[in-house]
VMD Tcl script that builds the backbone (N, CA, C; Angstrom):
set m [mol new atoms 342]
animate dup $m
set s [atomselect $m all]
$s set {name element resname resid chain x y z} {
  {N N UNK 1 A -120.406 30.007 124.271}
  {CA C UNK 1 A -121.495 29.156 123.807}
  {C C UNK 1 A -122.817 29.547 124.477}
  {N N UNK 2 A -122.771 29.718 125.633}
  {CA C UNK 2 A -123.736 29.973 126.336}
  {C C UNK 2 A -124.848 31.287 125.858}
  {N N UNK 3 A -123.661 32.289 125.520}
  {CA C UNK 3 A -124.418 33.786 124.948}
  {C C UNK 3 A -124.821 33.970 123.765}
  {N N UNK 4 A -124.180 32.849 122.501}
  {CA C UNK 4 A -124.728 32.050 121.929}
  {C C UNK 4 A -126.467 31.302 121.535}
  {N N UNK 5 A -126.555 30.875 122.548}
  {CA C UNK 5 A -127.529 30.214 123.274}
  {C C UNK 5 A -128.458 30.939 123.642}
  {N N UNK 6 A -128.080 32.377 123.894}
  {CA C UNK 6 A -129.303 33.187 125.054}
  {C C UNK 6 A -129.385 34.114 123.903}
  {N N UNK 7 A -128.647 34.412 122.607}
  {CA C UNK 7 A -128.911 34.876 121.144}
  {C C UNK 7 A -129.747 34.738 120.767}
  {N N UNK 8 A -129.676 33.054 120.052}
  {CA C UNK 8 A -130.649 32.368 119.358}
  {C C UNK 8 A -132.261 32.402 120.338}
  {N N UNK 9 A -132.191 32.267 121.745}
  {CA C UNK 9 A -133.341 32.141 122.088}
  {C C UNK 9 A -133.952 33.521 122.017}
  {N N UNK 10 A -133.377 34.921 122.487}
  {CA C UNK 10 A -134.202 35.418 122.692}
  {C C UNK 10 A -134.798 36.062 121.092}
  {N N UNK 11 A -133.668 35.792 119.950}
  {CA C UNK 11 A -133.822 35.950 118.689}
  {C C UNK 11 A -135.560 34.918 118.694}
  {N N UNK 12 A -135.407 33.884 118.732}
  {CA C UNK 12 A -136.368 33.050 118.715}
  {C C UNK 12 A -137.787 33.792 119.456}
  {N N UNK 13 A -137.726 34.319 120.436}
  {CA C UNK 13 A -138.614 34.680 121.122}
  {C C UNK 13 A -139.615 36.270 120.711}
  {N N UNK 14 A -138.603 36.803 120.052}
  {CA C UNK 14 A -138.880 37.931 119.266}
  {C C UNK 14 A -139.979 37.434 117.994}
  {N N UNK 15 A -139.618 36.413 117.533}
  {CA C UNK 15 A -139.849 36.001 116.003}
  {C C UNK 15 A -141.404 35.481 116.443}
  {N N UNK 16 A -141.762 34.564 117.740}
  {CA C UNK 16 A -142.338 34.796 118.140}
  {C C UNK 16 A -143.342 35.361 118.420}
  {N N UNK 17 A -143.016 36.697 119.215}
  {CA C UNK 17 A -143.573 37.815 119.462}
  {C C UNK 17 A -144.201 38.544 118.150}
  {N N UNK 18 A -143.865 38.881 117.100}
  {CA C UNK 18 A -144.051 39.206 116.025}
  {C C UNK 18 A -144.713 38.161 115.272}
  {N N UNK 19 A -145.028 37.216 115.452}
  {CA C UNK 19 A -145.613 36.090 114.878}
  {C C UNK 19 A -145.567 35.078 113.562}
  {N N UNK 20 A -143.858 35.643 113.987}
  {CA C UNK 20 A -142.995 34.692 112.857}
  {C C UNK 20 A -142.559 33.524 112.930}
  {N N UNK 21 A -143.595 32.600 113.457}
  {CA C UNK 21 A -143.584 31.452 113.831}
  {C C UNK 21 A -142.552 30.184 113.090}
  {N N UNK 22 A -142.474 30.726 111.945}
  {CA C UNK 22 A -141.265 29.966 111.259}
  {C C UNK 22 A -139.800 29.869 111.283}
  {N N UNK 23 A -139.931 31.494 111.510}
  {CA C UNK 23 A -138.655 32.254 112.049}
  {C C UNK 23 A -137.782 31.755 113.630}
  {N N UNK 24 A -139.173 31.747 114.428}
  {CA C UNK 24 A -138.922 31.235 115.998}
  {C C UNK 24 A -138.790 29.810 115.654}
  {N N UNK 25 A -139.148 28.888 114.739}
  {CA C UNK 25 A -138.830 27.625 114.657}
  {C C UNK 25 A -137.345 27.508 114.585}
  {N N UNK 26 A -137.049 28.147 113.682}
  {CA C UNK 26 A -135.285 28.233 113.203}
  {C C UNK 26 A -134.556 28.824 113.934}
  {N N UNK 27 A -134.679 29.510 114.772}
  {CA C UNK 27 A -133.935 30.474 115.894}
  {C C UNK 27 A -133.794 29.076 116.930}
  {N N UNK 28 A -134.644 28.142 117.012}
  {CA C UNK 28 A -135.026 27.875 118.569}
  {C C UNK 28 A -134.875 26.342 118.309}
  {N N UNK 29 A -134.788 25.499 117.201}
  {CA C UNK 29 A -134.302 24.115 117.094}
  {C C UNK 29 A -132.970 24.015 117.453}
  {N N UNK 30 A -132.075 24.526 116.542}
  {CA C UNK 30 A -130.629 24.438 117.658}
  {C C UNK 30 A -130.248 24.673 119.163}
  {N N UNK 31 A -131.094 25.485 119.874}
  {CA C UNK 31 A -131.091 25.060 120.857}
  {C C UNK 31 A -131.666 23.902 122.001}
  {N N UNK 32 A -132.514 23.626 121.412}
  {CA C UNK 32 A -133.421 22.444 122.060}
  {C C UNK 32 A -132.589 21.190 121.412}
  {N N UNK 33 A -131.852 21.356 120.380}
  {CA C UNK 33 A -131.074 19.620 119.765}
  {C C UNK 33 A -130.279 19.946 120.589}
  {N N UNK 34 A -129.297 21.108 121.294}
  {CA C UNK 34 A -128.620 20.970 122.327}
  {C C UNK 34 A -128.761 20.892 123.883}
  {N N UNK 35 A -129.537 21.466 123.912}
  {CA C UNK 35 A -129.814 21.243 125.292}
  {C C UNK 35 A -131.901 20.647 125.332}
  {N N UNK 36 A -131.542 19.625 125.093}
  {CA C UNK 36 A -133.259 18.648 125.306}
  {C C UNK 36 A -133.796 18.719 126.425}
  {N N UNK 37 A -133.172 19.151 127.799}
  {CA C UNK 37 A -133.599 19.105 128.769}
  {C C UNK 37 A -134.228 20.591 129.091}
  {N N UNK 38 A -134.197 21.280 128.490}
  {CA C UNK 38 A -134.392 22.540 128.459}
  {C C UNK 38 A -136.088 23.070 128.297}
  {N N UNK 39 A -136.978 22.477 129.263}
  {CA C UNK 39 A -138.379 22.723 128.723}
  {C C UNK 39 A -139.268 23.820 128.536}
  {N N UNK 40 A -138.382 25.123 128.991}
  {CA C UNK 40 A -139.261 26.075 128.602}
  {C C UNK 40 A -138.782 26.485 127.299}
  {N N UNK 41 A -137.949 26.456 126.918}
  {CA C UNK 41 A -137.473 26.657 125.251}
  {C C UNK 41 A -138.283 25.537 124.215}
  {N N UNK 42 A -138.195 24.296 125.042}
  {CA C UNK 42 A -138.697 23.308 124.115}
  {C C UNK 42 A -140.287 23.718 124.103}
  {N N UNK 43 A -140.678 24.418 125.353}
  {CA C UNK 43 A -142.473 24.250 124.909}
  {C C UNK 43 A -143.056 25.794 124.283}
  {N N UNK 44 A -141.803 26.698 123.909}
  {CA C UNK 44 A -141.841 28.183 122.841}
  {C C UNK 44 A -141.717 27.421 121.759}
  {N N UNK 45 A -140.797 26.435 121.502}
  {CA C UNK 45 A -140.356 25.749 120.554}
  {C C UNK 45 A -141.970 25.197 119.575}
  {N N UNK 46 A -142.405 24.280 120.902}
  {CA C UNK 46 A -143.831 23.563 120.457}
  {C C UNK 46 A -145.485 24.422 119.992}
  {N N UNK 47 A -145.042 26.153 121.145}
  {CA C UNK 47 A -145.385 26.725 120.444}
  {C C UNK 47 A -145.761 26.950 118.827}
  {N N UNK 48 A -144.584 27.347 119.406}
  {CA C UNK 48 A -144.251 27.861 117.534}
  {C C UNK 48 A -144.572 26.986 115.984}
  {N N UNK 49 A -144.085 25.441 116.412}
  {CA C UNK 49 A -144.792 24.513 115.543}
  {C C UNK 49 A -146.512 24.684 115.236}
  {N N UNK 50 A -147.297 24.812 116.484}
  {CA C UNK 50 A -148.849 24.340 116.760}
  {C C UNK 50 A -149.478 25.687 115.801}
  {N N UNK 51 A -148.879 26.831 116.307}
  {CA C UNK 51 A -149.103 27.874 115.442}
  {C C UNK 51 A -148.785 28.340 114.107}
  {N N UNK 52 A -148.006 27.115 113.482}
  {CA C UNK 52 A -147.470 26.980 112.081}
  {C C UNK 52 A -148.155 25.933 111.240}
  {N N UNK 53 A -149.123 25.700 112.427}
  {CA C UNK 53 A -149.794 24.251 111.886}
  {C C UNK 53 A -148.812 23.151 111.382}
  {N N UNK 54 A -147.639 23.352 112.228}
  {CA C UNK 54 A -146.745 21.582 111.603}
  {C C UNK 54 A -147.186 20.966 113.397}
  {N N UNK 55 A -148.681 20.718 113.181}
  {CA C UNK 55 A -148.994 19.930 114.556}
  {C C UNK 55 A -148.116 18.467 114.391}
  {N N UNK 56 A -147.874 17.863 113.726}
  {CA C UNK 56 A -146.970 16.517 114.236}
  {C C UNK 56 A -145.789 16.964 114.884}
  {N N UNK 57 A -144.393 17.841 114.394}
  {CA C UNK 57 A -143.749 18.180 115.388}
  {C C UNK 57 A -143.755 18.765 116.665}
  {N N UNK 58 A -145.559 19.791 116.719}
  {CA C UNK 58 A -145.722 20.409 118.089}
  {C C UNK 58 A -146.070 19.242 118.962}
  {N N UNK 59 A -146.755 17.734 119.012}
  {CA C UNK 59 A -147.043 17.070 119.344}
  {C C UNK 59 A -145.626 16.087 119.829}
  {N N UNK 60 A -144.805 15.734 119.255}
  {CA C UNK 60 A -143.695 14.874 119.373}
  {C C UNK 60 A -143.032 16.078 120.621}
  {N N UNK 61 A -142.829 17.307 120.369}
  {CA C UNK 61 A -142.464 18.182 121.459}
  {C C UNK 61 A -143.206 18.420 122.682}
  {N N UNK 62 A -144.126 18.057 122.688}
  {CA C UNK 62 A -145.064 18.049 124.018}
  {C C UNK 62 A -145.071 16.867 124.615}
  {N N UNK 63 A -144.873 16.027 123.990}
  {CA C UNK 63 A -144.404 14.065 124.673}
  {C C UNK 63 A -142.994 14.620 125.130}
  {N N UNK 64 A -142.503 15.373 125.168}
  {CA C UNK 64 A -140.951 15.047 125.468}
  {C C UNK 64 A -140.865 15.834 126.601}
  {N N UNK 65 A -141.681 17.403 126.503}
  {CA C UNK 65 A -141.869 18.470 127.853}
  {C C UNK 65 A -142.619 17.434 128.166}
  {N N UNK 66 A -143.912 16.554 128.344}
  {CA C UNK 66 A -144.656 16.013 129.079}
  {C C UNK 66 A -143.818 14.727 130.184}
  {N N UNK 67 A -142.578 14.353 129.216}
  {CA C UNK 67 A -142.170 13.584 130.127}
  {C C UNK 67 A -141.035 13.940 130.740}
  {N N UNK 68 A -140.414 14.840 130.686}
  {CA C UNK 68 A -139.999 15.366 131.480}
  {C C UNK 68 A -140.281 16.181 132.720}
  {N N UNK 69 A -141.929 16.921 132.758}
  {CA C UNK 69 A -142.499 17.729 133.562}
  {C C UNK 69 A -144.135 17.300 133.165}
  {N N UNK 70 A -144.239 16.648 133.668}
  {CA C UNK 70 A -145.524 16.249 133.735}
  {C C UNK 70 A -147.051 16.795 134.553}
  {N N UNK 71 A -146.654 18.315 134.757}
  {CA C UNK 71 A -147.152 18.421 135.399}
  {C C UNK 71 A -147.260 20.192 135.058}
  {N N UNK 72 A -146.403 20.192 133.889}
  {CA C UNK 72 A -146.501 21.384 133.515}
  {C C UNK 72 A -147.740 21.469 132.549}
  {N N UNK 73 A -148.665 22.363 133.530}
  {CA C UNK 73 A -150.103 22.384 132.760}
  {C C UNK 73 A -150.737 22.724 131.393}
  {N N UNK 74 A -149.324 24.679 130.755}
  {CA C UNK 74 A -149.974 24.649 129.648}
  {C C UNK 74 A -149.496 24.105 128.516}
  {N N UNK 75 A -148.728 23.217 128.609}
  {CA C UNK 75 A -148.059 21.935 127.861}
  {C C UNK 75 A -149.464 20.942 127.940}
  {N N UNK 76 A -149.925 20.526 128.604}
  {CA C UNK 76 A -151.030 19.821 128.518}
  {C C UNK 76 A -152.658 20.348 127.705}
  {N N UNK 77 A -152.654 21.518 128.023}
  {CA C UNK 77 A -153.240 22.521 127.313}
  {C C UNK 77 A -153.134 22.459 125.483}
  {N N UNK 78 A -151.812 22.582 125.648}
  {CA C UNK 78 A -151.591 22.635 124.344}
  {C C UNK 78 A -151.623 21.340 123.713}
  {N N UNK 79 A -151.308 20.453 124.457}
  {CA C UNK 79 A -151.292 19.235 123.778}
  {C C UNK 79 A -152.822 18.785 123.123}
  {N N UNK 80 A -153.523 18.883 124.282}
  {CA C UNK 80 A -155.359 19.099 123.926}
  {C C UNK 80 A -155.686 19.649 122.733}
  {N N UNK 81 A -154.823 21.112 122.736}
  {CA C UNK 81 A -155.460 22.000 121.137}
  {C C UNK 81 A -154.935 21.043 119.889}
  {N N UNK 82 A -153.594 20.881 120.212}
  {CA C UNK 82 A -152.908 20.079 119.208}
  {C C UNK 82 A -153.596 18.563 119.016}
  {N N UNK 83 A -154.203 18.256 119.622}
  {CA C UNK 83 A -154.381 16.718 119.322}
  {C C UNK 83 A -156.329 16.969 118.699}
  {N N UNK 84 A -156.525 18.101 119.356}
  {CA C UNK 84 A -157.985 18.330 118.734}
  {C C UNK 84 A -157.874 19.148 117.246}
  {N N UNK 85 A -156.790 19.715 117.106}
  {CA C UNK 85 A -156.660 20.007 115.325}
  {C C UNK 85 A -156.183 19.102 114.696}
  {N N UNK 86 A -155.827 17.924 115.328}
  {CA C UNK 86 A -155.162 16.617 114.348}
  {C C UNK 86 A -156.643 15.214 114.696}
  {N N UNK 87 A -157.684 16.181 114.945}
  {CA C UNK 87 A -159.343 15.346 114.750}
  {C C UNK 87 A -159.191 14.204 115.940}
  {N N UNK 88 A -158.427 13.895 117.076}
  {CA C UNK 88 A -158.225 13.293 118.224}
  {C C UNK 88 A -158.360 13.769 119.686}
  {N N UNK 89 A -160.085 14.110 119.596}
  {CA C UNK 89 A -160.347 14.715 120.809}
  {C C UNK 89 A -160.461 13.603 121.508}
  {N N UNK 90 A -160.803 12.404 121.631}
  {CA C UNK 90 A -160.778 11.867 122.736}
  {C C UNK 90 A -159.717 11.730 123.622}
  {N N UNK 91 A -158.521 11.394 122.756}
  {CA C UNK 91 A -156.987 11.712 123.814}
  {C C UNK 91 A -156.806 12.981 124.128}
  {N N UNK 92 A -157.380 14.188 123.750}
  {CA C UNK 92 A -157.325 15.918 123.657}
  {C C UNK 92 A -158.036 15.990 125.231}
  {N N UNK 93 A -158.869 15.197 125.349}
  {CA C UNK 93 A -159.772 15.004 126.628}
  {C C UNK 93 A -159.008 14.441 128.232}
  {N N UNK 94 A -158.091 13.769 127.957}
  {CA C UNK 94 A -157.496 13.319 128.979}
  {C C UNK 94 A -156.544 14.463 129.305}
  {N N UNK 95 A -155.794 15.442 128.364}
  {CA C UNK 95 A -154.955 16.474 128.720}
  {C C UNK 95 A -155.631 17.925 129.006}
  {N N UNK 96 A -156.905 18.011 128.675}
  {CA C UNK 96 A -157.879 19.299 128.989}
  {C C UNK 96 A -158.269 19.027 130.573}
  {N N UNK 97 A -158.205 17.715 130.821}
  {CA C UNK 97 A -158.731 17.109 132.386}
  {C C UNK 97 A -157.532 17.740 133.417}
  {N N UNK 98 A -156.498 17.321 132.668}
  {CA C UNK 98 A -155.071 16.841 133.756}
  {C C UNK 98 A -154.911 18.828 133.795}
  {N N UNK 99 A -154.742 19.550 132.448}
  {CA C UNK 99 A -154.595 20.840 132.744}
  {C C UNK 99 A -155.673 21.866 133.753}
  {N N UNK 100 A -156.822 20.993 133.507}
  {CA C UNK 100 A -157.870 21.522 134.670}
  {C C UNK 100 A -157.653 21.310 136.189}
  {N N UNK 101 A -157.026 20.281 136.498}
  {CA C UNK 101 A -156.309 19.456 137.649}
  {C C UNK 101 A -155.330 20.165 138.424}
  {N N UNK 102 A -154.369 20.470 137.175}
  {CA C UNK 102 A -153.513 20.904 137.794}
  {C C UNK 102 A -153.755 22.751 138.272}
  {N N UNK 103 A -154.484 22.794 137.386}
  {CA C UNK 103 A -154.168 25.043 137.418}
  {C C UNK 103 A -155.871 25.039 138.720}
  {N N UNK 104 A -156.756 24.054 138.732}
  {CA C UNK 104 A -158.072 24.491 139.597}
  {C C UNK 104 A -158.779 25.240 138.766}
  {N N UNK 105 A -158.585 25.783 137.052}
  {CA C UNK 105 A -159.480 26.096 136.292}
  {C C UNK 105 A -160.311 25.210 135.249}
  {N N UNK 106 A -161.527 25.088 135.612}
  {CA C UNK 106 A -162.279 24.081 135.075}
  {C C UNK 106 A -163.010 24.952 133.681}
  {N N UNK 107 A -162.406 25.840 133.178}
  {CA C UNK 107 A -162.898 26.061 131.754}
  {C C UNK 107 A -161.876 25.957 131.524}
  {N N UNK 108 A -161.030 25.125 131.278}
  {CA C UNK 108 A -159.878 24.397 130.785}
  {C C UNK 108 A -160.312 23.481 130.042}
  {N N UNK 109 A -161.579 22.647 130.223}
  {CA C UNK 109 A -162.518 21.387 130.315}
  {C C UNK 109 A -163.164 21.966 129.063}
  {N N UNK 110 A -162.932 23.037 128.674}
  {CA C UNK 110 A -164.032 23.548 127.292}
  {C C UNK 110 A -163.267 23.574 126.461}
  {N N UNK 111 A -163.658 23.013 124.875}
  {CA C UNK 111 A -162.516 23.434 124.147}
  {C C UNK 111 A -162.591 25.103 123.967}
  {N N UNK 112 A -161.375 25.447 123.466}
  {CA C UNK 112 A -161.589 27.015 123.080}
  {C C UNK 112 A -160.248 27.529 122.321}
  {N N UNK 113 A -160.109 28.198 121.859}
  {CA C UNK 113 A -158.580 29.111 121.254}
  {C C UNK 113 A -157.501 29.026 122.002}
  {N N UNK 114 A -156.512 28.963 122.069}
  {CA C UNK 114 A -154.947 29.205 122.200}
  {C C UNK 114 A -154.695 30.897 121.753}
}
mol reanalyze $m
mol bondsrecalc $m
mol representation Tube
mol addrep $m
């Protein structure tokens, strides 16, 4: 199961890489419905949504890395881009702060590209 597991992800990670963002969606949901605790898969995962423009699922995936690791910065980052392409910069503002906070880079504080 496990090799399984390290299949689908790095399959996922490729798809990815190549910027088959739809592709890495489908490679990389079965693993995150199995293992949820898993936040660096889940935030390639959220990736991959934000860059497919299905921002409501990259968003529901960044509440879940966020509460689990709260402190993981470019999860907060992203959450900012994601909540400023869904026209909600003022909450985009509280996670551009916290990612500036945490990394000591204050052009974090600007919006800009992903």
């Amino acid at each position: 199961m496990e090799d399984m597991r390290a299949l689908s992800y790095g399959l996922g990670q490729q798809y990815f890489e190549e910027r088959d963002y739809r592709g890495a969606i489908k490679a990389l949901l079965p693993i995150v419905e199995e293992t949820p605790d898993d936040v660096g898969t889940r935030l390639l995962l959220a990736r991959a949504y934000f860059h497919s423009a299905l921002l409501k699922p990259a968003e529901a995936h960044l509440v879940e890395i966020l509460d689990r690791a709260p402190t993981e910065s470019y999860a907060h980052l992203l959450m900012a881009r994601t909540l400023e392409r869904l026209s909600r910069a003022d909450e985009a503002t509280m996670h551009r702060r916290i990612a500036a906070a945490l990394t000591g880079d204050e052009s974090l504080l600007a919006s800009q590209s992903l």
